[in-house]
VOVO-944650 format. One record per residue (C-alpha): residue in three letters; x, y, z. Coordinates in steps of 0.1 Angstrom, whole numbers, padded with zeros to 4 digits, always signed. Example, Ala and Ser with C-alpha at 12.3 -4.5 7.8 and 13.67 -1.06 7.14 Angstrom:
<atoms>
ALA+0123-0045+0078
SER+0137-0011+0071
</atoms>
This chain:
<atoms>
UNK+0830+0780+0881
UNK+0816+0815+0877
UNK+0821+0830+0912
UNK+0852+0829+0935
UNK+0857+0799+0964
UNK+0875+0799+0997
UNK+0905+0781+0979
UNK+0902+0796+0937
UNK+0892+0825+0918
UNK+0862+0814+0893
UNK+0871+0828+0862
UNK+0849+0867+0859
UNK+0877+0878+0887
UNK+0905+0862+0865
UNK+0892+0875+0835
UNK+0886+0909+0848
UNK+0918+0909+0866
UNK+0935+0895+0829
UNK+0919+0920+0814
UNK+0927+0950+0831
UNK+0960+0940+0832
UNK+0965+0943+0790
UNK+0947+0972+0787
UNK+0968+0987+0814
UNK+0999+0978+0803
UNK+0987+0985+0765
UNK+0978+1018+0776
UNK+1009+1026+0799
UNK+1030+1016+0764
UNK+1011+1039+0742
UNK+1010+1069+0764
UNK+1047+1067+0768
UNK+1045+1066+0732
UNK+1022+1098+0729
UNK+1049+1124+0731
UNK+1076+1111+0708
UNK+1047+1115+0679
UNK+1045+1142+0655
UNK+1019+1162+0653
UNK+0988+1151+0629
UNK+0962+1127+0620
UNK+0979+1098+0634
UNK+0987+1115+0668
UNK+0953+1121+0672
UNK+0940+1090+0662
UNK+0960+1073+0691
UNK+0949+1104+0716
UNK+0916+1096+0707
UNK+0921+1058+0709
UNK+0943+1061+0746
UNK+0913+1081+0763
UNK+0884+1057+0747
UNK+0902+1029+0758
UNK+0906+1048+0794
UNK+0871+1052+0797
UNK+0865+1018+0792
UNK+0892+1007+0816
UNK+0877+1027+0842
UNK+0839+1014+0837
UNK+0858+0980+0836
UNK+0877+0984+0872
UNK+0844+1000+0885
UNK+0828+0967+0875
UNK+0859+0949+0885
UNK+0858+0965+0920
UNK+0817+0956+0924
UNK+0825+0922+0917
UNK+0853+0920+0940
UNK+0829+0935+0966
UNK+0799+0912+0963
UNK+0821+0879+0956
UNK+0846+0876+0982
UNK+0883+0866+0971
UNK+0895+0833+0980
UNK+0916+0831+1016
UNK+0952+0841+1015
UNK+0981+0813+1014
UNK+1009+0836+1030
UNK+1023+0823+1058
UNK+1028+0860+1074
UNK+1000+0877+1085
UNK+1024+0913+1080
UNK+1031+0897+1041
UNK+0986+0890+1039
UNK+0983+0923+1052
UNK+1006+0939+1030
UNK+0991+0922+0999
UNK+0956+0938+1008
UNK+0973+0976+1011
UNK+0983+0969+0976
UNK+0954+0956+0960
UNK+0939+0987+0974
UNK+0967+1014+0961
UNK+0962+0995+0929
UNK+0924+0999+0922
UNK+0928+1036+0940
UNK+0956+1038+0909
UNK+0935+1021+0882
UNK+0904+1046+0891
UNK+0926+1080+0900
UNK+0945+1072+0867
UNK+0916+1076+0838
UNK+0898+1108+0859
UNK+0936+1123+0861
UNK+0929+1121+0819
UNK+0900+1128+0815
UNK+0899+1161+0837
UNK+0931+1172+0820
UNK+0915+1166+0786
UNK+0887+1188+0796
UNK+0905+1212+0811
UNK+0929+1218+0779
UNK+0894+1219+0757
UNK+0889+1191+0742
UNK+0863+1167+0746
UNK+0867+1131+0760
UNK+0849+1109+0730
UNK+0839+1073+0733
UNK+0853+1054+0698
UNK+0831+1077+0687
UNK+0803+1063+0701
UNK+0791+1093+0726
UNK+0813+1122+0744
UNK+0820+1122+0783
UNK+0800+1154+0795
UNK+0820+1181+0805
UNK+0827+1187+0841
UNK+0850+1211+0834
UNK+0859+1245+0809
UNK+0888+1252+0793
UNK+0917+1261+0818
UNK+0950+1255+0804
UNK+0972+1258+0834
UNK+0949+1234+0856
UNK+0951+1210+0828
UNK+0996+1213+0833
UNK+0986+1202+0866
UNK+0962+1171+0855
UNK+0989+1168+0830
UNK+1019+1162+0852
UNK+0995+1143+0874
UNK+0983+1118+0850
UNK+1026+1113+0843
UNK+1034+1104+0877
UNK+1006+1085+0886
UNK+1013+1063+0853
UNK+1048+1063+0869
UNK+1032+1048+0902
UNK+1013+1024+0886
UNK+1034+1009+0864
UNK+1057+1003+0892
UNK+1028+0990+0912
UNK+1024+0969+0881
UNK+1060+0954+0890
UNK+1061+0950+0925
UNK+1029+0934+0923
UNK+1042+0910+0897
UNK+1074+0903+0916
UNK+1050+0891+0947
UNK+1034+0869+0923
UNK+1068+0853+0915
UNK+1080+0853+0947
UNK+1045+0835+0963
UNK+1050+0810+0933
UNK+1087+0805+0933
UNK+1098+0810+0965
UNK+1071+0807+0988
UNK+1056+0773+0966
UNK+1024+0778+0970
UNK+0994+0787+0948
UNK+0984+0822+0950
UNK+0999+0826+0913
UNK+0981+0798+0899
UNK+0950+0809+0914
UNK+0950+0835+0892
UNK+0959+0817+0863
UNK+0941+0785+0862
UNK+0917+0792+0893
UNK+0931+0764+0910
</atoms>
């Protein structure tokens, strides 16, 4: 099934939510990376790669997030209304990550002067001109909110593991196998 039920995901929420999860993580492991690498062609071709691929994610969660709104998610199987409520505050500091995270880069790209391009396809118009010490702050901005999220990322798993493990019930496989 296409669409989400009152007791499964259909599988456009699990892809999406499969999805975003690699890219995430891919682009959480490369931007860690982004530092460490000298200078040249190959540092740029993985700059140019991480904000393409941001770009993308954030279309993608945008999409993500109008799905989610127009096909309601199946009911919750916690037991604890405080543990249901909980889960919902952090699906929502999770897509306010996954959306605050690419504009964090993209404004700091612009601000330092350089252009946000598709995979070459087309360029991101510019909001913003060239201000270098703005773009320190976008910088360091961009660094802890990849912080956040990965722990997000975590904590989010761990849930996942505990509703499977501990608590025995299905919200894990939901995601998994839609059942």
């Amino acid at each position: 099934m296409f669409t989400n039920t009152e007791e499964s995901f259909g599988i456009i929420a699990r892809l999406f939510h499969w999805l975003v999860f690699l890219m995430v993580v891919g682009m959480l492991i490369v931007g860690s990376l982004l530092d460490s690498l000298p200078d040249g062609a190959v540092k740029s071709l993985f700059i140019g790669l991480h904000k393409s691929t941001g770009v993308v994610l954030l279309l993608l969660v945008l999409l993500r997030l109008c799905w989610r709104l127009i096909n309601p998610k199946p009911r919750d199987l916690g037991a604890s209304p405080f543990e249901n409520k909980l889960g919902h505050l952090m699906h929502i500091f999770l897509y306010l990550l996954l959306i605050v995270q690419p504009i964090t880069g993209i404004i700091m790209s612009q601000l330092a002067g350089y252009p946000v391009k598709v995979y070459g396809m087309f360029t991101v118009p510019a909001f913003f001109g060239p201000n270098p010490q703005l773009s320190k702050v976008f910088s360091e901005t961009h660094s802890v909110v990849a912080t956040v999220l990965a722990i997000s990322i975590v904590i989010h798993a761990a849930a996942a593991l505990k509703h499977h493990y501990l608590d025995r019930d299905r919200t894990l496989m939901r995601m998994i196998v839609g059942k």
